[in-house]
Structures are given as structure tokens and as C-alpha cells.
DRENSE-313903 format. One record per atom (N, C-alpha, C): x, y, z; residue in one letter. Coordinates in steps of 0.1 Angstrom, whole numbers, padded with zeros to 4 digits, always signed. Atoms other than C-alpha are relative to their C-alpha. Last residue first. Example, Ala and Ser with C-alpha at 12.3 -4.5 7.8 and 13.67 -1.06 7.14 Angstrom:
2
-0009-0011+0000S+0137-0011+0071S-0008+0011+0008S+0009-0012+0000A+0123-0045+0078A+0009+0012+0000A
***
This chain:
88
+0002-0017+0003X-0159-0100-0131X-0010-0009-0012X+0011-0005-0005X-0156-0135-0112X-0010+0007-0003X+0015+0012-0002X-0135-0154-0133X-0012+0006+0003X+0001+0002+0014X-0109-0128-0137X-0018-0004+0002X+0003-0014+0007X-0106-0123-0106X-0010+0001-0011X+0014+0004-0008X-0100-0158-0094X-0004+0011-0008X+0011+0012+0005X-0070-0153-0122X-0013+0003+0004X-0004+0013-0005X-0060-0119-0104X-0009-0011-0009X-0009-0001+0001X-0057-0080-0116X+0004-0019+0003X+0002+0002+0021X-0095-0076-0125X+0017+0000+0002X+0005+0014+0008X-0097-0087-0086X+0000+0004-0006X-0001+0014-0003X-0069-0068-0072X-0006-0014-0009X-0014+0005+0011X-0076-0036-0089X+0004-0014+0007X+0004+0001+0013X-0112-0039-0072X+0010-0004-0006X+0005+0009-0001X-0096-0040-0039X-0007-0007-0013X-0008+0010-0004X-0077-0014-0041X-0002-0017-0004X-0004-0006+0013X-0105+0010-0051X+0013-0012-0001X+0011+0007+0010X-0123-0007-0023X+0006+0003-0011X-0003+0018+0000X-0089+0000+0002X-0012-0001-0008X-0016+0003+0003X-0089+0040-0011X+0001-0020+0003X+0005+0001+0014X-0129+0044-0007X+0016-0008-0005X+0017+0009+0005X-0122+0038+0029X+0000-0005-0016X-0007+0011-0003X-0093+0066+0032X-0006-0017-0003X-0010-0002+0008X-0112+0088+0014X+0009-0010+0003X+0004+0000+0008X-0140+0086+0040X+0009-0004-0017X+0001+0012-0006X-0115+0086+0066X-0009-0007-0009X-0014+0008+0004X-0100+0116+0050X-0007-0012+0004X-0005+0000+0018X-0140+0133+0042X+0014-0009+0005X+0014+0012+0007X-0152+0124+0084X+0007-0003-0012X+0012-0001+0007X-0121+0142+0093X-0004-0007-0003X-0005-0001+0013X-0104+0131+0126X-0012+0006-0011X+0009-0004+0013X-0104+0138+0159X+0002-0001-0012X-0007+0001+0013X-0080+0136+0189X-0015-0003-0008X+0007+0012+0008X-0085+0149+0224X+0003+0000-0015X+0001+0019-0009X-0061+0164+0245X-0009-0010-0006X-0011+0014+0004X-0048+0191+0224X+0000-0009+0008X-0011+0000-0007X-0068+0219+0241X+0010-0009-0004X+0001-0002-0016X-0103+0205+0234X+0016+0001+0007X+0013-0013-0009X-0092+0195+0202X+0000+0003+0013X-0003-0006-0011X-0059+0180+0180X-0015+0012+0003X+0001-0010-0006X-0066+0168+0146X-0002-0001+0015X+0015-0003-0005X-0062+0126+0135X+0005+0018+0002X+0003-0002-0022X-0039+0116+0118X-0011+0004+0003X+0001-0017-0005X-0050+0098+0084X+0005+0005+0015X+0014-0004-0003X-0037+0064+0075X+0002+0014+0006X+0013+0006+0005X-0012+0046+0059X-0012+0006+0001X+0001-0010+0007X+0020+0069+0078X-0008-0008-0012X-0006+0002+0017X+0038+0040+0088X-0004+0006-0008X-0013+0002-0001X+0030+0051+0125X+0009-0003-0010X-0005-0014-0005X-0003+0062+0115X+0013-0004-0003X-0002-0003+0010X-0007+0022+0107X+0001+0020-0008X-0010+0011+0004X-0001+0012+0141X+0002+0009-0014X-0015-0006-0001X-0020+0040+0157X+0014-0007-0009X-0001-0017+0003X-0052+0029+0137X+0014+0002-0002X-0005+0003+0013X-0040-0009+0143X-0005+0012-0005X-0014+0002+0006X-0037-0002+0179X+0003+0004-0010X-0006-0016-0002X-0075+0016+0179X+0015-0002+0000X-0006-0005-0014X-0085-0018+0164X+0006+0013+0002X-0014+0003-0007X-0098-0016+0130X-0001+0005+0014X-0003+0011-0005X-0130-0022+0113X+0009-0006+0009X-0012+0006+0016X-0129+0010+0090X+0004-0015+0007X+0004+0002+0015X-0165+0024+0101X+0013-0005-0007X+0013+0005+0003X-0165+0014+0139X-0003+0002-0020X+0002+0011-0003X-0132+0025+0146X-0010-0008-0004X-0010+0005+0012X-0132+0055+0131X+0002-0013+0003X+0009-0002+0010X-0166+0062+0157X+0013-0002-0014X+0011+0012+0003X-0146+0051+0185X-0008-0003-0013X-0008+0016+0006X-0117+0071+0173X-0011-0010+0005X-0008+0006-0010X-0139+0105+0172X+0008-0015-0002X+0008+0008-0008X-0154+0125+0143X+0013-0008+0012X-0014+0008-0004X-0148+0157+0130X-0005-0014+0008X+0001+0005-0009X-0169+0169+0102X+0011-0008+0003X-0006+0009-0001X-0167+0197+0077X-0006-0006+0013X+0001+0000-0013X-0193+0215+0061X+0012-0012+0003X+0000+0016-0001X-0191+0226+0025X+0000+0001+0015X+0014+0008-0001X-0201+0261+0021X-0003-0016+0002X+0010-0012-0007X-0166+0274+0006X-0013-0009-0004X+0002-0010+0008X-0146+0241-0002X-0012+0011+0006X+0020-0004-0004X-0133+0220+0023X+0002+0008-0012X-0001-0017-0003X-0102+0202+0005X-0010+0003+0005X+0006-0009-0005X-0100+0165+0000X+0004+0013+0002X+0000-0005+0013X-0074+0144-0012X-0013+0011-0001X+0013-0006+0007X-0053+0133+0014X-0005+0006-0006X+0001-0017+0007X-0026+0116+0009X-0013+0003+0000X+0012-0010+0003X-0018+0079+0029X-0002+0017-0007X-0004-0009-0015X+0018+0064+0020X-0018+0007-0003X-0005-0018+0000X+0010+0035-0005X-0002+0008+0011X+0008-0012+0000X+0000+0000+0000X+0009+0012+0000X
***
């Protein structure tokens, strides 16, 4: 896998959201380790700094982006593999 990039911008009138690590948790499947884990190799989004820099936060859109990035993945796999093949 590649170094995460994100690819988002707000744009005027867009709304942004920040959500918490239970809640990234719950839509990318992963242990709160394998968040930090994959931070650590720079895979995945950091998170933003709130409440003083004690709590952490991420955007909804990178996590979102991040997401779409393993199905996009995922597809070039299978039209990239025999089974693949077969399936498509």
C-alpha cells in the first residue's frame, strides 16, 4: 500500500466533520492499535488536535477517502487476479 494523501479540501459552504476514534473505529473495522499502528507507517490519516490538544479527531471526508482507497484497491486486485478474472 501507498503512503496515505489526502485528497479533500473544504470548499466554501461545505461542512466539515470531525469524528472521534470510537466512531473510526466502527466504520474502518480496525482496532484503535491498528489505527495507531498504521499512523506510524503513515497509511492512514492523523487525526486533529481538540479540546486543548487532549482529544483527537479526525475528518469524516479523510476517513471517508481513506475507505474508498482500500475498495478502489480492492477492485484492482480482482481484475488483476485469475479468481478475478473469473468472477468479473
Amino acid at each position: 500500500m501507498s503512503d496515505y494523501v489526502g485528497r479533500r479540501s473544504a470548499k466554501k459552504g461545505d461542512t466539515m466533520n470531525l469524528i472521534r476514534l470510537t466512531d473510526v473505529m466502527a466504520r474502518t473495522a480496525l482496532s484503535r492499535s491498528g489505527i495507531y499502528d498504521l499512523m506510524a507507517q503513515k497509511r492512514f490519516p492523523n487525526p486533529v488536535k481538540i479540546g486543548g490538544g487532549r482529544i483527537n479527531a479526525w475528518p469524516e471526508s479523510e476517513i471517508d477517502d481513506w475507505i474508498a482507497e482500500r475498495i478502489s484497491e480492492r477492485v484492482s486486485w480482482k481484475s488483476n487476479s485469475p479468481v478475478g478474472e473469473a468472477l468479473l
